[in-house]
N, C-alpha and C positions, 0 to 999 in steps of 0.2 A: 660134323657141323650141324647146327638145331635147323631145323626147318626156319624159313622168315617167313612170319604172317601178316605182315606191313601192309603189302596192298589188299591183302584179304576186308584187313582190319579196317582201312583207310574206304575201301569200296561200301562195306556194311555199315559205315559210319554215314556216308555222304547218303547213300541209299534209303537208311531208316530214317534218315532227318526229313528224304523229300517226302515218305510214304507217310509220317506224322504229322508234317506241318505243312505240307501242298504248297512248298516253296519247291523251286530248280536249287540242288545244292552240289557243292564239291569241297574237296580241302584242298584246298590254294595253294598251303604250305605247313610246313612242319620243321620247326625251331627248336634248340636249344632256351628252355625257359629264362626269361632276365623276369627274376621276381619282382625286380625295383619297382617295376612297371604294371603292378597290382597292388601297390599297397595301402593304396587310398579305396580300394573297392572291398566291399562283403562278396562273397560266391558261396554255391551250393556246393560242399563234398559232398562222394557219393565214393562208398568204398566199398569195392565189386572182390569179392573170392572169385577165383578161377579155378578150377582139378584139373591137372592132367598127369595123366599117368599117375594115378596116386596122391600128387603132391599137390598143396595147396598154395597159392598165390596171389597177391595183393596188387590190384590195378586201382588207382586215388583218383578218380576221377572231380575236376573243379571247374565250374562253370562260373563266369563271373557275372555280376547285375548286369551288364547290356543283353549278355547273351541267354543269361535267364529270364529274365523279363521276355525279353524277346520270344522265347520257344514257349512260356505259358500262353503270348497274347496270341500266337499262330496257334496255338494246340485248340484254343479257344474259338476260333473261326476267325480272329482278327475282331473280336467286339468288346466294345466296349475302349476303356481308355488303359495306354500303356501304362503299367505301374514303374514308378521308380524307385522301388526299391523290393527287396528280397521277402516274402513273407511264408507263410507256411502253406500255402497253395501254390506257389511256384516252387517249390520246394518237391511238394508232394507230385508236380507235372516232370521234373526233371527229373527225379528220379524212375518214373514211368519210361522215359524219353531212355537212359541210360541204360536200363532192367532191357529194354528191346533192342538197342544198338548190340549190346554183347549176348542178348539170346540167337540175333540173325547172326551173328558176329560166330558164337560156338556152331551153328549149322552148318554154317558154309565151310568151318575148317573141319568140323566132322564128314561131310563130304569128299573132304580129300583124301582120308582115310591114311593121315601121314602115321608112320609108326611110331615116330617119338613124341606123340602128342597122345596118341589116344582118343580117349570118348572126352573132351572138353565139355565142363560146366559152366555156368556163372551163375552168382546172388549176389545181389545187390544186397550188405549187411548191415547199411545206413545209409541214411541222408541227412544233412543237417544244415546249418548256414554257421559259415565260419570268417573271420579275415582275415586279408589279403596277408597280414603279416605272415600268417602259417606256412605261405610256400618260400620263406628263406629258409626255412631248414631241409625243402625236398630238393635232394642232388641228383636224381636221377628222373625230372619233369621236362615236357616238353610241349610247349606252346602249337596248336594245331588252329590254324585261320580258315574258316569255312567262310566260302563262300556262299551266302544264302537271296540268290536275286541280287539286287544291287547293294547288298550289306555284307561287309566282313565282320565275325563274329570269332571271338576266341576261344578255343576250350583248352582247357589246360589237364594234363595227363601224367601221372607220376607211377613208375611202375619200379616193383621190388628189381634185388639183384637176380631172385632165381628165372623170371620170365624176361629180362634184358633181351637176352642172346636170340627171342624169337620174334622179336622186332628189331631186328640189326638195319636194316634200312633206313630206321628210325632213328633208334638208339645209337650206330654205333658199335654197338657192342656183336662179338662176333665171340663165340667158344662151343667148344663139342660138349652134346652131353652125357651124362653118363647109362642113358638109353641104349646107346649107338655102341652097343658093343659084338655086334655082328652086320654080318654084309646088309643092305637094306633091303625090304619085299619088293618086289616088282607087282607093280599094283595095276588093274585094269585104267584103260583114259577113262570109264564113264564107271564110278562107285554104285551108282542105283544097281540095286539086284531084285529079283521076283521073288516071293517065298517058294518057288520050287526051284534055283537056281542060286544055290549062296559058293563063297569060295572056297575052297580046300582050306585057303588059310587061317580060316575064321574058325578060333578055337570055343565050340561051344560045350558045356557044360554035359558032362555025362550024364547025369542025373535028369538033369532038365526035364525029362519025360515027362518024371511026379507032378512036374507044374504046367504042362499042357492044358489040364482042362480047368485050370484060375483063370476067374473071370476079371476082364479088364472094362474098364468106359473108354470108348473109342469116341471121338468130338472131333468137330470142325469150326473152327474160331474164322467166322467171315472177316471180323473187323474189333477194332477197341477203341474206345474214345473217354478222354478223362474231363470229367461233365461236373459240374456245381451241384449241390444238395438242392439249393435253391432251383435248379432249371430242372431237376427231379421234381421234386413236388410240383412245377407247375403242369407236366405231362398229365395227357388227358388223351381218350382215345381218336385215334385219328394221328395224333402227332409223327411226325419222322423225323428220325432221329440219323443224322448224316453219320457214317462212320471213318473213319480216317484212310481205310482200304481201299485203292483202286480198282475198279471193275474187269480189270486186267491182270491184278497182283494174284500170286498163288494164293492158295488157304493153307492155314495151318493145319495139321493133321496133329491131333493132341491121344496121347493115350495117358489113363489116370492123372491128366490136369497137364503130362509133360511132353512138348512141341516133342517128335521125333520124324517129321517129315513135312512137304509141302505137297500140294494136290490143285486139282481142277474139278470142278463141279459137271457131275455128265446125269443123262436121264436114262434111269436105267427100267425098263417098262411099267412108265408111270412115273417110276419113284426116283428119288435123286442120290446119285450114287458119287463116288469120290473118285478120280484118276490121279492116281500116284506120278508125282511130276519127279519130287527128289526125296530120296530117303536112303538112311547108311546102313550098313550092311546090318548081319542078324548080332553079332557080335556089340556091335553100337548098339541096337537096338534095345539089345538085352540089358546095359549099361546106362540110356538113358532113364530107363521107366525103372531101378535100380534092382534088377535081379540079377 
């Protein structure tokens, strides 16, 4: 039977909405979509590839005008006046909002280090604005009600036949796959390993050696914010620029531009060093940054 990644999914959802838009958030509920009930609205598609294990996978992510509107004017600090209707700046915010729900979304299920999942990707392939008529033809969409402060807010989520079965909580859908053709690994409770301590099971490349001494950019991404052209030109020194990250949230830990861990800021004499909080084995690793 496939792994479910429902509450994974559902957790990283409600989590990157609060860490974006400094609202309290949750999903209230998750529905069998009734299209009828969007067909007077435009929404933002946003169609996300997924890899695992090999194989590529289609998740349609569609936000409709309440709730897009809505996540640009929070992304924005809350200023200015709400728009009503869909334009190519909210557009360009949800799609950012999207690209980070399923990048925290692939960590946390690489973390588990399930074996018929693999090293999980996403890229976000588009965004566009489309209407509401498009989701009578998605059969296999499901209405997700966040909770955002005293606002319920819809997003709507259609996902291929082949990734069904790993949101069976959601979906429904329940089948084995054709991963599972041996007993399953017994995996550690805590995935984090040390670079002097990795598992036996972790099949790493023989060769590998040759590429020891390639050099990488190692970065730490404190914070992101999606900012106006306009409120750029008007910076001038002195300005602070608030960033969406809590002063509490891990740091990203990026090698050649690609998140493969989270950390903590520590001083290391003098100078400011990184404490590795979570990161997947050497096997992921080597899969993320694509060697």
């Amino acid at each position: 039977m496939a792994s479910d990644l429902s509450n994974i999914f559902k957790d990283e959802l409600s989590n990157t909405l609060e860490q974006l838009l400094s609202k309290n958030s949750q999903v209230d509920s998750v529905s069998k979509l009734v299209s009828e009930n969007f067909d007077s609205t435009q929404l933002v598609e946003c169609n996300v590839k997924f890899d695992l294990k090999g194989i590529s996978s289609s998740v349609l992510f569609y936000i409709p005008t309440l709730t897009a509107t809505k996540f640009e004017y929070l992304m924005l600090g809350g200023m200015g006046d709400l728009k009503e209707h869909i334009d190519d700046e909210i557009t360009d915010a949800v799609n950012e909002i999207i690209s980070n729900i399923c990048g925290s979304f692939c960590t946390s299920v690489n973390a588990q280090g399930l074996p018929d999942i693999g090293a999980l990707k996403s890229e976000v392939k588009n965004a566009s604005i489309v209407e509401g008529s498009i989701l009578t033809s998605k059969n296999n969409a499901f209405e997700f009600i966040i909770s955002l402060e005293n606002e319920k807010l819809p997003i709507i989520i259609a996902f291929d036949e082949f990734i069904l079965p790993f949101f069976s909580s959601i979906t429904g859908v329940v089948s084995s796959t054709d991963t599972e053709t041996k007993a399953p690994q017994v995996l550690p409770s805590n995935p984090v390993h040390s670079s002097s301590s990795v598992s036996s099971s972790v099949q790493v490349p023989k060769n590998l050696e040759l590429l020891y001494n390639v050099k990488l950019k190692l970065s730490v991404r404190l914070g992101t914010k999606v900012v106006l052209l306009k409120d750029i030109l008007r910076w001038d020194v002195g300005e602070i620029i608030e960033l969406e990250q809590m002063v509490n949230e891990p740091l990203e830990i990026l090698v050649n531009g690609v998140k493969i861990g989270e950390g903590e800021a520590v001083i290391v004499e003098g100078k400011f060093g990184l404490k590795i909080k979570k990161i997947g084995n050497e096997e992921l690793r080597l899969n993320q940054i694509g060697l």
